[in-house]
N, C-alpha and C positions, 0 to 999 in steps of 0.2 A: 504494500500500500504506500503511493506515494504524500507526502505529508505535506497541507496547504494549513494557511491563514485559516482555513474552516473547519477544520477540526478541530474535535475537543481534546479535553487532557484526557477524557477517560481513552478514546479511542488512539491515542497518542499513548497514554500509559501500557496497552498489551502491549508495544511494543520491547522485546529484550533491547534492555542498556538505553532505551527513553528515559527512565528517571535520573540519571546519570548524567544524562545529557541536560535535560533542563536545570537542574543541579549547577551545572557548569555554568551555563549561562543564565543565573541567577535568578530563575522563574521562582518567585515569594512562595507559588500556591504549593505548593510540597512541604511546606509546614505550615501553611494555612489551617488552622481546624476546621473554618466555616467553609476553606475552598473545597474542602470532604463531602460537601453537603452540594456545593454545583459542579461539578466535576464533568456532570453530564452534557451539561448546558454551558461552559465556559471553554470558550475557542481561544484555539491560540495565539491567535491575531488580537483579541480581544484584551486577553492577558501581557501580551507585546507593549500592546500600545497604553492604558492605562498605567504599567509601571513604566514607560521609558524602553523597552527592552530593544535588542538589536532582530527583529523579528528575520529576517532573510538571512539571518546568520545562525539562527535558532533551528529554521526550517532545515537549512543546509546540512546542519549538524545532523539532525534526524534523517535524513534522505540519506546522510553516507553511512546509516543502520540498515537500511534497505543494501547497499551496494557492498557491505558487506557479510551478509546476509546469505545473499546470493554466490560468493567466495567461497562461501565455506559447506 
């Protein structure tokens, strides 16, 4: 699955080594308590943009889980 601005965390989260990733690049809602509770409903673009984040750098990150994915 290739990862956009439109996706949620939950659907961003199955992915292996996602939380890691946003982790990295500083995505607040991973120790959100109340982010537990939208999870469903909270996109990534969404979350980008409200804290400042580097969203096309975030997506990136997550796209080269997909490429190497496929490596192994």
């Amino acid at each position: 699955m290739k990862i956009t601005k439109e996706n949620t965390l939950k659907e961003i989260l199955e992915k292996p080594g996602a939380e890691e990733v946003l982790k990295k690049n500083n995505v607040p809602c991973m120790s959100c308590p109340m982010a537990q509770f939208e999870l469903n409903s909270l996109k990534i673009g969404q979350v980008a943009k409200i804290y400042h984040l580097d969203l096309n750098k975030i997506i990136k990150d997550l796209n080269s889980l997909n490429n190497h994915e496929r490596k192994n």
